[in-house]
Structures are given as C-alpha cells and as structure tokens.
C-alpha positions as CSV (number, residue, x, y, z in Angstrom):
1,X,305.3,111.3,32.0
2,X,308.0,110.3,34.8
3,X,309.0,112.9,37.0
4,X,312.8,114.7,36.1
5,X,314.3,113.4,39.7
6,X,314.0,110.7,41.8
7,X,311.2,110.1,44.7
8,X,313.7,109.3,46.6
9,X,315.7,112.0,46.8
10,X,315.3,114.2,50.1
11,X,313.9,118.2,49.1
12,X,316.9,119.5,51.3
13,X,319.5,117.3,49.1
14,X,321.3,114.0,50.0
15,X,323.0,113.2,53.2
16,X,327.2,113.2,52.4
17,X,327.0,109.8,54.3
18,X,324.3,108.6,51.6
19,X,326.1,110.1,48.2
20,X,327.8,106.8,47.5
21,X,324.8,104.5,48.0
22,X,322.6,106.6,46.0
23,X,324.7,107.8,43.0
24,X,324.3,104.3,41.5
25,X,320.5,103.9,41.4
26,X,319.9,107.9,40.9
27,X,322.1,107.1,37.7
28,X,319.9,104.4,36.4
29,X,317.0,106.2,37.7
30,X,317.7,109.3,35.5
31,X,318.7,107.3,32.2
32,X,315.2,105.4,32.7
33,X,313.1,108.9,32.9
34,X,315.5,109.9,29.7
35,X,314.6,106.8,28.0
36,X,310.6,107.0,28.7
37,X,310.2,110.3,27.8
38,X,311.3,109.8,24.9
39,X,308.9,107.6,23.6
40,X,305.7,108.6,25.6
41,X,303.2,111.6,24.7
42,X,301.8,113.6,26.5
43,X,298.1,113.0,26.6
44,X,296.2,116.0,25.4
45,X,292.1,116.6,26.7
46,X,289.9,117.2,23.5
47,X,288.8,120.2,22.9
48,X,285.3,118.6,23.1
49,X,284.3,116.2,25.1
50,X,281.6,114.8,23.5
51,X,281.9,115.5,20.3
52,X,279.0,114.7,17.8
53,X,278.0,115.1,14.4
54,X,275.1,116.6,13.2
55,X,273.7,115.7,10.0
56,X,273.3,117.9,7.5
57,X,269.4,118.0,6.1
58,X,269.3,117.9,2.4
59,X,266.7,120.5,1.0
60,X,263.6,117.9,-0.6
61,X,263.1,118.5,-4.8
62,X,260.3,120.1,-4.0
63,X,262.2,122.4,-1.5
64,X,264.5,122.7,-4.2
65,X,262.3,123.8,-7.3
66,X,261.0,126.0,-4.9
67,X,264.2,127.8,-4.3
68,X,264.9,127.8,-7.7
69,X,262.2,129.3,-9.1
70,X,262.6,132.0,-6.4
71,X,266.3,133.2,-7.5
72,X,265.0,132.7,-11.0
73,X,261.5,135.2,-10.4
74,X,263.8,137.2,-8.4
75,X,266.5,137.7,-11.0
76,X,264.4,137.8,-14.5
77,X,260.5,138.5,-13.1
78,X,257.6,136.0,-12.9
79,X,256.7,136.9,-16.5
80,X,259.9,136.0,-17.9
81,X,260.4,133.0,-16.3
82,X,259.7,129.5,-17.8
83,X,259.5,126.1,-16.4
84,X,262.5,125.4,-18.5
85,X,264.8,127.8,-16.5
86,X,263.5,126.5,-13.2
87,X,264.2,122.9,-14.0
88,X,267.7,124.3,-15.1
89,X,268.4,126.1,-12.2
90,X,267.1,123.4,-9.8
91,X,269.0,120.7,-11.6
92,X,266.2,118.7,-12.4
93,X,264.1,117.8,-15.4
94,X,261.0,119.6,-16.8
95,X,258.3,116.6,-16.0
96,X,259.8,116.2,-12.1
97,X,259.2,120.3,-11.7
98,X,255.7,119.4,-13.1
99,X,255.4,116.7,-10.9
100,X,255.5,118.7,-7.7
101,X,253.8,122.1,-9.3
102,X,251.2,121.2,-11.9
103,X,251.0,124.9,-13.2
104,X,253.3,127.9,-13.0
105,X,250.5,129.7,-10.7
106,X,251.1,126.7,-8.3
107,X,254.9,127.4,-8.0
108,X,254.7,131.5,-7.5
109,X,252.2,130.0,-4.9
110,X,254.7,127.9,-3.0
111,X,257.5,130.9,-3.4
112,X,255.1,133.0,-2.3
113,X,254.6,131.0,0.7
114,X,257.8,131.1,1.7
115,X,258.5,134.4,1.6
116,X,256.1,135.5,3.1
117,X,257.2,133.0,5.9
118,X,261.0,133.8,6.5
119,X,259.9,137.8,6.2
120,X,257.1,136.9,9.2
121,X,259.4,134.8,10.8
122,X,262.2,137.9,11.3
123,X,260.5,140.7,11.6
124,X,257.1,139.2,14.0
125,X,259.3,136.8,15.7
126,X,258.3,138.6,19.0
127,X,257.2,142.3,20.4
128,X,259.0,145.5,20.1
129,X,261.0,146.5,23.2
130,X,258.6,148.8,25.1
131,X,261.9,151.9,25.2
132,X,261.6,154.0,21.7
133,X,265.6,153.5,22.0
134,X,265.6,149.6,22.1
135,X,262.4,149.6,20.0
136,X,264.1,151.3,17.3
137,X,267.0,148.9,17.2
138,X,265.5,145.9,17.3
139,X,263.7,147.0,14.6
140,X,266.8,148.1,12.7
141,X,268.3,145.0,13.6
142,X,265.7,142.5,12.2
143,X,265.6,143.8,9.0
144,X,269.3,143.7,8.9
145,X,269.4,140.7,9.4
146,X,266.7,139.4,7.1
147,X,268.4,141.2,4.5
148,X,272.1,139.3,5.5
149,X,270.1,136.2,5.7
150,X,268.1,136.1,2.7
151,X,269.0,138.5,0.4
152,X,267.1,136.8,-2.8
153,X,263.8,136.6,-0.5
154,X,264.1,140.6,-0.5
155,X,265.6,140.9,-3.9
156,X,262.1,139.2,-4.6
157,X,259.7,141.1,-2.6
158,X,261.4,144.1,-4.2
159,X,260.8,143.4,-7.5
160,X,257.0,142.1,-6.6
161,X,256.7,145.7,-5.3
162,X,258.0,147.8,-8.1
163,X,256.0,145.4,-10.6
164,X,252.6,145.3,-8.6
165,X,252.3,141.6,-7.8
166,X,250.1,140.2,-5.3
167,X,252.7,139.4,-3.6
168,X,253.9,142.6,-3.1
169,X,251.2,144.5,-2.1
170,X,250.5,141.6,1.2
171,X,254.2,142.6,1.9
172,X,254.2,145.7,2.1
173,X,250.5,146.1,4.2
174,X,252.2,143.6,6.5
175,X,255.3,145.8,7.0
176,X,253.2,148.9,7.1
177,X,251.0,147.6,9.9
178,X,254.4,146.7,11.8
179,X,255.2,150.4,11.2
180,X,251.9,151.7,11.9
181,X,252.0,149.7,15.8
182,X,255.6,150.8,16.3
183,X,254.4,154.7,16.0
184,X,251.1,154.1,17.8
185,X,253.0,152.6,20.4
186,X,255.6,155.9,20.9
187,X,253.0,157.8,20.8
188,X,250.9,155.8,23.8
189,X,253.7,156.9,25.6
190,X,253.8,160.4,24.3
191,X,257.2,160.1,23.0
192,X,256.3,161.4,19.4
193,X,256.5,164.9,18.4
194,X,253.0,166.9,18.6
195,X,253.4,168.4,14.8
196,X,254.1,164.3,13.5
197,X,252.0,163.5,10.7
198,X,250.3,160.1,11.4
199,X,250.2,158.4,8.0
200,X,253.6,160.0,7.2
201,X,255.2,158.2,10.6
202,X,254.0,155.1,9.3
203,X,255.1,155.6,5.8
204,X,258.8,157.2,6.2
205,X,260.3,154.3,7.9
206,X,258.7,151.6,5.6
207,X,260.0,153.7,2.1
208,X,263.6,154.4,4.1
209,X,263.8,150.6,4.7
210,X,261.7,149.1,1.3
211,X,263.6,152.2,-0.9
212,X,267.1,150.4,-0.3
213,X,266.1,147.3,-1.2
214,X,264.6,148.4,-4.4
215,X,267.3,151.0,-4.9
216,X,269.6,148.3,-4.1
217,X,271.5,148.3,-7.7
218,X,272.1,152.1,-7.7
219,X,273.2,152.2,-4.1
220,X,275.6,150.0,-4.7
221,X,276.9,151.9,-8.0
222,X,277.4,154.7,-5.8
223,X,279.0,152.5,-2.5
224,X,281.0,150.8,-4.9
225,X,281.3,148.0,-3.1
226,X,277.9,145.5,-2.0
227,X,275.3,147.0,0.3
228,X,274.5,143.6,1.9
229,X,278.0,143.9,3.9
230,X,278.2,143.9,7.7
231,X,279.7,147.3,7.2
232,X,277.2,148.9,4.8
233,X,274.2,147.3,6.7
234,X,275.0,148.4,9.7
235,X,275.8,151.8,8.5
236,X,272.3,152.0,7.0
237,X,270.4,151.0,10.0
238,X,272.3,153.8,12.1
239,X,271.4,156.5,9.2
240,X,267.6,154.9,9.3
241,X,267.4,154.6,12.6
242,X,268.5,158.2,13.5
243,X,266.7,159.9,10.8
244,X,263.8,158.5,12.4
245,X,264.7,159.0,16.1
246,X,265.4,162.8,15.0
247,X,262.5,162.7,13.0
248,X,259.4,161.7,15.0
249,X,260.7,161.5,18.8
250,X,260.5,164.3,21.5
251,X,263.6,165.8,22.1
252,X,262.5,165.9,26.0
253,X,259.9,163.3,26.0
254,X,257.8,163.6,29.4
255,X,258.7,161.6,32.8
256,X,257.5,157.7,32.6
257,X,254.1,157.3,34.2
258,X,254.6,156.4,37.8
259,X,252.4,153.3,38.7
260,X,252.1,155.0,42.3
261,X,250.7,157.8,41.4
262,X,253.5,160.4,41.3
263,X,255.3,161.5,38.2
C-alpha cells in the first residue's frame, strides 16, 4: 500500500516559493495513491506458517469389532451378547467378525486386552508425586480423566465387577495395589493417622472411586444431569479427594526428614 502523502513533501510543510511548482505533481501524486488503493489488498500473515495436515488414522476392522463388541458387552453383558449384534454394531458381516475372532472367548479376549491397556496406560502412566497433597490429585485427576476419556471402557469394567468376570476381578487387584502403594507411601512418611486401619486405607478410596462408576445410573438420577461432565467430575474428585485427605492424613504431620541431620 502507497503511502497517503508524497515523499516529496518536506515534514515542516512546503516552501511558499515552491507551492506553485508542486501543487501540480502532488495533485497527480494523490489521485494515483487514491487510485491504487483501491484495487490493492493488504497482505495478511497466516495465522500459521506452515500449515500441515495430519491424516486421520482409520481404526482397522479388527480395531473396529473390537470396539464394537466392547460398547455392546458393556451395554447388554457378555452373556447377552451375540456375534450377530457385534457385526451389527461394527457394521460388518457375521463371517468377517469370525474372520478376525474365531470364537466369542477370543473377542472378550481382545476387549479385554484393551481395557486393561488404556486403564494401565492412565492410571500407571508414571509415579505418584512424593507430597500427600500433589499425590492425592494426581490421583484424582487420572481417574478423571480416564473416566472423560473412555467412559464405555469404565462402563465395562463396572459391569465385569458387579457380575464377577475375570476381568473384573484383575481390575480391581490392579487398582487396589495402586491404592495399597499410595497409603504405604504416606505412611513411609508418617503422614497417616496412627488409629488408620491398613486394609481399610486401601479399600475406601478404591470403593469411593469404583462405587461411582458402578452407581453411575442412580447418581445421575439424583444429579439430574450426566456425571461424566467437567462439572460433576471434578466435583467428585474434590469430595473423594477430601474425604480421604480428612480421613487418613495427620492433621499436623511431623517436620520433613532433614537429609543433614537436623529436623
């Protein structure tokens, strides 16, 4: 874009001697700028400057039955479930879900698998904080966020709990154990209450937690409104998280250790 006045115009104005000479030019000079303005855009940087496109990664039919059979296990049980509905649900024929699984115990197999894969991945993606402050949330926080993330995986594992699957008894020893190291850690660092029942402190958190999910319809009968919100969750790890904090923590924990040998 031209400037709105001419280069050759002096910052303090014109000379009176000069006017004359200079009206002319500055005239044609101004109906110029006028005249390319109007037909020149500005030119705008992207937002982006190197913009790419990454491709989206279709989910395999196997990948596919998969998932299928796990909203269809997870909404009507294992029991109730036939190849039929799975091949429905997937989109595909009967003979290409017996391609990839040759018998039903090979597909709760592969489902199985998976859960047990995203629930590992979230909640054992890496230590506890060592503070029972930051240990607590992050704990809170994980299980959040596998519940916003894959809500059918937990709608699963809560039905393979109430119903005594196989399934459901690996996830529940493997979120015990999680519970079980996060108290025997606190209390390592004397941060638990002397009166606190050991296999209780492992077993509270784990039903507050577990409970919701397999309380899940009821709760939100009484919410009135879905408990897998951002709202609700988060609500729901604060109440968990304090009733434990209240529950099994010091009020006046004693000083850190000091490495140097004074408290």
């Amino acid at each position: 874009m031209l400037p709105a006045t001419s280069p050759l115009e002096p910052a303090s104005g014109p000379c009176p001697g000069v006017i004359f000479a200079l009206s002319q030019p500055l005239r044609r000079y101004d109906r110029i700028v006028t005249q390319v303005n109007s037909i020149v855009e500005p030119v705008e940087k992207p937002a982006v400057f190197f913009p790419r496109h990454v491709p989206v990664v279709e989910p395999t039919n196997e990948e596919r039955i998969r998932d299928a059979a796990l909203a269809t296990f997870a909404a009507r049980g294992i029991a109730a479930t036939s190849y039929r509905m799975v091949a429905e649900a997937a989109g595909v024929s009967i003979g290409l879900v017996q391609h990839y699984f040759k018998s039903k115990a090979a597909l709760v197999a592969a489902v199985d698998e998976h859960v047990l894969d995203v629930v590992g991945l979230t909640m054992e993606s890496e230590p506890l904080p060592g503070g029972p402050d930051d240990a607590l949330m992050e704990a809170g926080n994980r299980m959040t966020t596998l519940i916003a993330e894959n809500a059918i995986v937990l709608e699963y594992a809560g039905r393979s709990l109430v119903e005594g699957d196989a399934i459901g008894a690996v996830i529940f020893d493997g979120l015990l154990g999680i519970s079980a190291a996060q108290r025997d850690h606190f209390s390592q660092q004397q941060l638990t209450r002397e009166d606190l029942d050991p296999q209780w402190a492992a077993l509270n958190p784990l039903i507050l937690r577990i409970g919701a999910i397999i309380l899940r319809p009821h709760i939100e009968r009484y919410l009135g409104e879905s408990f897998t919100t951002p709202e609700q969750l988060q609500r729901w790890d604060t109440a968990v998280t304090n009733l434990i904090r209240e529950g099994h923590l010091r009020r006046n924990p004693p000083p850190p250790h000091d490495t140097n040998g004074t408290s």
